[in-house]
matplotlib code that plots the C-alpha trace (Angstrom):
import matplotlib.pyplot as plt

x = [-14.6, -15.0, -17.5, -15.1, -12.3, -13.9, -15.8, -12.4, -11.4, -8.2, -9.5, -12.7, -11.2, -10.6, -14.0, -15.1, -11.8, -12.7, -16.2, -14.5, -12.3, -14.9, -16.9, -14.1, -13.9, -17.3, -17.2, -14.8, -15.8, -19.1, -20.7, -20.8, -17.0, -16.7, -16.9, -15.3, -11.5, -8.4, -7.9, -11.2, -11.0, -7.4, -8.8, -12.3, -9.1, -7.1, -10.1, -11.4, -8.1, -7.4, -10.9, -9.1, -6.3, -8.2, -10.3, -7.3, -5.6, -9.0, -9.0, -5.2, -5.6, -8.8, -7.2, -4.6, -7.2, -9.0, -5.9, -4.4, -3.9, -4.6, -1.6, -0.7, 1.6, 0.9, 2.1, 2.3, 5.2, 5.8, 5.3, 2.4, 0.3, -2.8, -4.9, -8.1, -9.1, -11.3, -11.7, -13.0, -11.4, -10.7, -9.5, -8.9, -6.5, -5.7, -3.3, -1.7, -5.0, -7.6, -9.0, -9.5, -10.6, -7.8, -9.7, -7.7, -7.4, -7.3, -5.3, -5.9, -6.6, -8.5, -6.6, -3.9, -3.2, -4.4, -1.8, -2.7, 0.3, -0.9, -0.5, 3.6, 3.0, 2.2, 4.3, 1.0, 1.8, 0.9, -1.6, -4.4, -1.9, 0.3, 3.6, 2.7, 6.0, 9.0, 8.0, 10.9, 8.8]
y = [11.1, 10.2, 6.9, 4.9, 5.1, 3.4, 1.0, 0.0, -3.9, -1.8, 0.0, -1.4, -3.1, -0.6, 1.0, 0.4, 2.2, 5.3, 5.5, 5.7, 8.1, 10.3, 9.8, 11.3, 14.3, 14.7, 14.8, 17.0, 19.2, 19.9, 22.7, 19.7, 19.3, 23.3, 23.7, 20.6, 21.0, 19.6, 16.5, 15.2, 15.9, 14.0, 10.8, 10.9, 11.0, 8.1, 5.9, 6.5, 6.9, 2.9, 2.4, 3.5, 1.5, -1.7, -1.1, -0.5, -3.7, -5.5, -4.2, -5.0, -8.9, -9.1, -7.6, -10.4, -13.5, -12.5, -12.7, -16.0, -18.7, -22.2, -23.9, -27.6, -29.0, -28.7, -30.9, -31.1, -31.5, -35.1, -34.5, -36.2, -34.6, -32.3, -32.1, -31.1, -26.9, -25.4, -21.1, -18.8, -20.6, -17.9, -17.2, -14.5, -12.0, -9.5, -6.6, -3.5, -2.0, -4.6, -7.8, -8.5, -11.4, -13.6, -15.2, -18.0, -21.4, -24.6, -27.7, -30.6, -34.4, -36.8, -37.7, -34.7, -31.4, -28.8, -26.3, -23.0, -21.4, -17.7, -17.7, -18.4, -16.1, -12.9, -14.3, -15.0, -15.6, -19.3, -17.8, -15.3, -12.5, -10.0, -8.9, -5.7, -6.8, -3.9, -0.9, -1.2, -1.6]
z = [1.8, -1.4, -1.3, -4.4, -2.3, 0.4, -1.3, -3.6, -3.0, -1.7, 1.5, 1.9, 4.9, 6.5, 6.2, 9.8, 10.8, 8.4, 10.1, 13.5, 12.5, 10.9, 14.2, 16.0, 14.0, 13.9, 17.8, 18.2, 16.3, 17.5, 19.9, 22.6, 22.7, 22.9, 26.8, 27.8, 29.6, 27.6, 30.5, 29.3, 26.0, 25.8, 27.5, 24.6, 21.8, 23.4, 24.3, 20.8, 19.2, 20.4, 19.7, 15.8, 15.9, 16.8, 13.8, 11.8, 12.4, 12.4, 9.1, 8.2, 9.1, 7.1, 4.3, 5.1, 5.4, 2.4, 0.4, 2.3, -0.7, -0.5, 0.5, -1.4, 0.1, 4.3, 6.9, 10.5, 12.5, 12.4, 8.2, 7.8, 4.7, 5.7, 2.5, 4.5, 4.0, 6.2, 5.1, 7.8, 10.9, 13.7, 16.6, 19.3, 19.3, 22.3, 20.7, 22.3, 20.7, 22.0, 20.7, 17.2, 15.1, 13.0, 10.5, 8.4, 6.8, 8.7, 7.2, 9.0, 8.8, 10.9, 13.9, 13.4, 14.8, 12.6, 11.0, 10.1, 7.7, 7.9, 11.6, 10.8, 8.4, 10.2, 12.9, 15.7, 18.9, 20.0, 22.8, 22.6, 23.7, 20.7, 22.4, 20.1, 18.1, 17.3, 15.6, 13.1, 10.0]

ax = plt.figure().add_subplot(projection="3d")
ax.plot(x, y, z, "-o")
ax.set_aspect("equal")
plt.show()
């Protein structure tokens, strides 16, 4: 792969997902994979083919917190004003793929919940848990 197209601001997240991916091949394509019967080699792909799409959404919702704006006018529910910014909050998230890291702003002000916008955003689910969401895209 050609190294500007990983290193561009555009797919550089998804760099860890490329390596996997290139891992795989690599793997499968070698003498040691040769002998091996299809059952086994079909559980290696889907292990490390999740193993791919973890990395791939990892890289998605990084792509997605490093482009997050700062917000000006944020309140909490009872609309009180939350002019406090904290960058690089995070928090756990368990997907159809595996967990991954949501990394995001935190407005908040002493004595109030904190709020944090992208998580309405990209539609988080309030616990740790993704329902995987439809595939209607």
């Amino acid at each position: 792969m050609d190294v500007a197209y990983v290193n561009s601001d555009k797919f550089s997240f998804f760099s860890d997902a490329q390596e996997q991916f290139d891992q795989l091949i690599h793997q499968l394509s070698s003498e040691d994979y040769e002998n091996h019967e299809h059952g086994d080699i079909e559980k290696h792909i889907n292990t490390e083919g999740l193993a791919l799409l973890r990395r791939l959404l990892q890289g998605w919702l990084s792509r997605e917190a490093a482009n997050e704006a700062n917000e000006n006018d944020i309140n909490d529910r009872t609309g009180n004003v939350l002019n406090h910014v904290r960058s690089g909050t995070t928090r756990l998230l368990t997907s159809l793929f595996g967990d991954v890291t949501v990394t995001r702003k935190d407005y908040s002000q002493r004595e109030r919940s904190s709020v944090f916008p992208i998580d309405a955003e990209l539609n988080l689910p309030t616990d740790q848990y993704s329902d995987g969401g439809s595939l209607s895209i």
